[in-house]
C-alpha positions as CSV (number, residue, x, y, z in Angstrom):
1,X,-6.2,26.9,6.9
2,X,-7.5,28.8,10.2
3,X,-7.3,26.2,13.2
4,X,-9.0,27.6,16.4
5,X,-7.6,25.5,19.4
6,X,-10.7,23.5,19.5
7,X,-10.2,22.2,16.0
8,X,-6.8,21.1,16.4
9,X,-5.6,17.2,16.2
10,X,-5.7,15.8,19.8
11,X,-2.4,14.1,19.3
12,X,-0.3,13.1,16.3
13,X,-2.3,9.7,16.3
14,X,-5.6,11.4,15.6
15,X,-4.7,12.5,11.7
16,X,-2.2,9.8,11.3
17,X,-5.2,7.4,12.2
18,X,-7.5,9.4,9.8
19,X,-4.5,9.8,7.0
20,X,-4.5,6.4,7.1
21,X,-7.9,5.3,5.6
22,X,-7.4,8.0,2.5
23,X,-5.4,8.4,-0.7
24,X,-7.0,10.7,-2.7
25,X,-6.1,14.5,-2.5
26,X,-4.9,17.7,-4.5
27,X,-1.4,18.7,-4.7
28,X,-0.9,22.6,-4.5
29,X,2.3,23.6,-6.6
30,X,3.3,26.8,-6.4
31,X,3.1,28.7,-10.0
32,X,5.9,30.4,-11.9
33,X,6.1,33.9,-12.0
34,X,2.8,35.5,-13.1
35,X,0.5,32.6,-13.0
36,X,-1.6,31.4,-10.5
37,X,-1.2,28.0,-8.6
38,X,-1.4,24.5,-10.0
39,X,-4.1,21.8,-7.6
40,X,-3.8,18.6,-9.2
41,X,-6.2,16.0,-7.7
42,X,-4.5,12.4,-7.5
43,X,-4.1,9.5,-5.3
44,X,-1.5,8.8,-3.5
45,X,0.1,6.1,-1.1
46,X,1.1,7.9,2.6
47,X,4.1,5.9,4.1
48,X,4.5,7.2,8.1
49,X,8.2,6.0,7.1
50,X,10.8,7.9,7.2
51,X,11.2,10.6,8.9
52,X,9.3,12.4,11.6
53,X,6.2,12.6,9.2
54,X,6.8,10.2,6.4
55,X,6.7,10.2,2.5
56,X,4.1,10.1,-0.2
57,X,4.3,8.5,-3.2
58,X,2.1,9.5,-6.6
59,X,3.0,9.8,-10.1
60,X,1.7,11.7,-12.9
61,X,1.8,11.8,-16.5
62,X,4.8,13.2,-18.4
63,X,3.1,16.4,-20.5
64,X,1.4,17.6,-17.3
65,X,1.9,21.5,-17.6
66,X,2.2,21.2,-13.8
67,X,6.7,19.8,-13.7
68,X,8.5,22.9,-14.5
69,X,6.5,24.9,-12.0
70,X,7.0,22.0,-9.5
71,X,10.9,21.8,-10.4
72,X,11.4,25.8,-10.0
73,X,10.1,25.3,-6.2
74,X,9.6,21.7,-4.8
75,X,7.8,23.0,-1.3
76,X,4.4,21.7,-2.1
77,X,0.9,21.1,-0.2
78,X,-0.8,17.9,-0.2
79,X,-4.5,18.7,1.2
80,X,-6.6,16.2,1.8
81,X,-10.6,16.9,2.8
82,X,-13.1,14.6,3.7
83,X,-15.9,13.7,6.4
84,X,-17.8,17.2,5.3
85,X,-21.0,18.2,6.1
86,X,-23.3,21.1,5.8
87,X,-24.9,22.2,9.2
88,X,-28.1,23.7,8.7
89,X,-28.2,27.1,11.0
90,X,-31.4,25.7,12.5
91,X,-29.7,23.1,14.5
92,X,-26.9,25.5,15.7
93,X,-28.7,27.9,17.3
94,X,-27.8,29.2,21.1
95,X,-29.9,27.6,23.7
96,X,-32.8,29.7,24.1
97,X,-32.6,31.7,21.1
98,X,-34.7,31.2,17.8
99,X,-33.8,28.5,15.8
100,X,-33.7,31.1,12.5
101,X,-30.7,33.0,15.0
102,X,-28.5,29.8,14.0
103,X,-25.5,30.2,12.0
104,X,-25.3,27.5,9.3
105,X,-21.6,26.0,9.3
106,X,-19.6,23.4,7.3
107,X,-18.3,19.9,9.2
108,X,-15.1,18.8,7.9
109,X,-12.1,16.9,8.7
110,X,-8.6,17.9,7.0
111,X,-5.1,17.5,6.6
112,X,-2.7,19.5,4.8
113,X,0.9,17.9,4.3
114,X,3.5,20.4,3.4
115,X,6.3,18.1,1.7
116,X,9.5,19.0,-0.3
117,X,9.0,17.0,-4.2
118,X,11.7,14.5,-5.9
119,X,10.7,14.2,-9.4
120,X,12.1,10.4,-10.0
121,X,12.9,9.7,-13.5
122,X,15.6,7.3,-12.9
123,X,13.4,3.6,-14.8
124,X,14.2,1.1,-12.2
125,X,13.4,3.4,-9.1
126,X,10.8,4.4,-10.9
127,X,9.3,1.5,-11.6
128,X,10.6,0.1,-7.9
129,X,7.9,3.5,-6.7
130,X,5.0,2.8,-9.0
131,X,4.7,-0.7,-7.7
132,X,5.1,0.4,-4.6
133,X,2.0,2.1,-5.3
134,X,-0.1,-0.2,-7.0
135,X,0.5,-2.6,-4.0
136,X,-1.2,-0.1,-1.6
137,X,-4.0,0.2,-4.0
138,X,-4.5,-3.5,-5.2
139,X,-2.5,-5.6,-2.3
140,X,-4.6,-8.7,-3.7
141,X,-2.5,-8.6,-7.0
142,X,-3.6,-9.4,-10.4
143,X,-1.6,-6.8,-12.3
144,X,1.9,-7.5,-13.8
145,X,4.5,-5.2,-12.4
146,X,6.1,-2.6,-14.4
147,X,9.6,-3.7,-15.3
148,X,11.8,-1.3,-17.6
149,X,11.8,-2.4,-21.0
150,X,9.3,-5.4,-20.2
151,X,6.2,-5.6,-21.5
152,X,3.5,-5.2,-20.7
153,X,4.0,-2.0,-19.1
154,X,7.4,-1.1,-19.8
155,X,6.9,0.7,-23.2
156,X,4.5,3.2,-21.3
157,X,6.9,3.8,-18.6
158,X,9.0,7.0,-20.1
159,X,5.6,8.5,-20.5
160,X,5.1,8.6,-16.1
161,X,7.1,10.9,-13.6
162,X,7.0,9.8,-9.9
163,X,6.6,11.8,-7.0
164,X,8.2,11.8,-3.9
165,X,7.4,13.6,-1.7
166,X,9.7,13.9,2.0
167,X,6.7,15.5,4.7
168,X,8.0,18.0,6.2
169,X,4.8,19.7,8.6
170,X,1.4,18.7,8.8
171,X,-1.6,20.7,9.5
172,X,-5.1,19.3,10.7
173,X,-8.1,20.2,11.5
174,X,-11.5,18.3,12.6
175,X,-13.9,20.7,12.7
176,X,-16.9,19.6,14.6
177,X,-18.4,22.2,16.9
178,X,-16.8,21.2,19.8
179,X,-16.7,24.8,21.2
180,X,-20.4,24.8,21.2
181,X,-22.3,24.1,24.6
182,X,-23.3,20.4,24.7
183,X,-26.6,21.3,24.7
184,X,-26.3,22.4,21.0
185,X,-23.9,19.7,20.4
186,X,-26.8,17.2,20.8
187,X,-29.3,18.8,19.2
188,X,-26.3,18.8,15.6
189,X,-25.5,14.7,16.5
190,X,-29.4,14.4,16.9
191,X,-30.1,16.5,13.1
192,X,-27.0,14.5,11.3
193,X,-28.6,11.0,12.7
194,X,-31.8,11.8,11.7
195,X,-30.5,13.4,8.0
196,X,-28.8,10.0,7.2
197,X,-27.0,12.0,4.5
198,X,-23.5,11.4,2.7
199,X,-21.1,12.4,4.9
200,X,-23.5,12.7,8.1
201,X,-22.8,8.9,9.5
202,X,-19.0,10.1,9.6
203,X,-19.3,13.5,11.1
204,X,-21.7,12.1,14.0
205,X,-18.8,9.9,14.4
206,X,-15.6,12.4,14.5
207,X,-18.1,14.9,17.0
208,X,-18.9,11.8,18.9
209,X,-15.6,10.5,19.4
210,X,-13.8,13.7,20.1
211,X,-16.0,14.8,22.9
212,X,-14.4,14.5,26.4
213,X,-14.4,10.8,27.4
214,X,-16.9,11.9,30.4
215,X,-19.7,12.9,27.9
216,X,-19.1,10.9,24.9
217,X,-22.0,8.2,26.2
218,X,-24.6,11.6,26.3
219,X,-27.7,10.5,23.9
220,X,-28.6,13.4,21.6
């Protein structure tokens, strides 16, 4: 992932602020000799703890094709994408110019966590991680816990591998024109207010808020 200065995180707070309201990517696994990579989309529960980046915890089911790829070479990619946008070329156009001389673009925030995988097959840490998860997902309750060899859930419990995952870099990226003259700026916050679109509420948002703190009260 290309990250022009620009697009870079402000500070480690910026993506662990935005990591933190998201749990669903694709895991990148690299593939065994002469096959392409694996990308399995799942969620996930992101724990800052340990570590200088943290840990993730997913699991998946036992006959995915993805495990002896992923037990050949645990150095993995988490990538997580969200917040995107399509920029018509019409609103990006140089002041002065045409509007049809615009380039169209893509808004999009991202993370990419590269982490080193611990396949967990062991039943009570197993099941110890699973509820883990659960509790991020469902913190109200309502959902008996997975014991080994307890119903209701412990019959189906061989048929899981967890996932943990030790961070061990992160890459991010907010990419939302901010090398463009202010000017042109506006004229993008004013388009993506007016759209209304999916996405567009939360990409007005990220190009608002990362704006210097002298201009983020400009109207577009």
């Amino acid at each position: 992932m290309l990250i022009h200065p620009w697009d870079a995180a402000h500070d480690e707070g910026e993506w662990r602020d935005w990591l933190a309201g998201h749990d669903f990517g694709q895991l990148a696994v690299n593939g065994l000799p002469g096959e392409p990579p694996w990308v399995q989309p799942m969620h996930f529960r992101y724990d800052a703890e340990p570590g200088p980046y943290g840990r993730v915890i997913a699991h998946l089911a036992r006959p995915n094709p993805l495990w002896a790829a992923l037990e050949t070479c645990p150095d993995v990619v988490l990538s997580v994408v969200d917040d995107y946008v399509f920029v018509p070329g019409t609103w990006a156009a140089p002041e002065g110019a045409p509007a049809a001389h615009g380039t169209p673009t893509s808004f999009y925030a991202a993370v990419q966590l590269r982490c080193t995988a611990r396949v967990v097959d062991d039943p009570a840490e197993k099941a110890r991680l699973l509820n883990r998860q659960v509790a991020h997902f469902q913190p109200q309750g309502g959902t008996a816990p997975v014991c080994p060899g307890e119903a209701p859930f412990g019959r189906l419990l061989p048929g899981l591998r967890v996932l943990d995952l030790a961070v061990t870099d992160v890459r991010a990226k907010f990419k939302y024109a901010h090398k463009k003259p202010l000017a042109v700026q506006d004229r993008i916050a004013a388009g993506l207010l007016s759209r209304g679109g999916p996405g567009d509420a939360a990409a007005h948002a990220h190009q608002v808020r990362r704006r210097p703190e002298t201009e983020r009260g400009r109207k577009p």
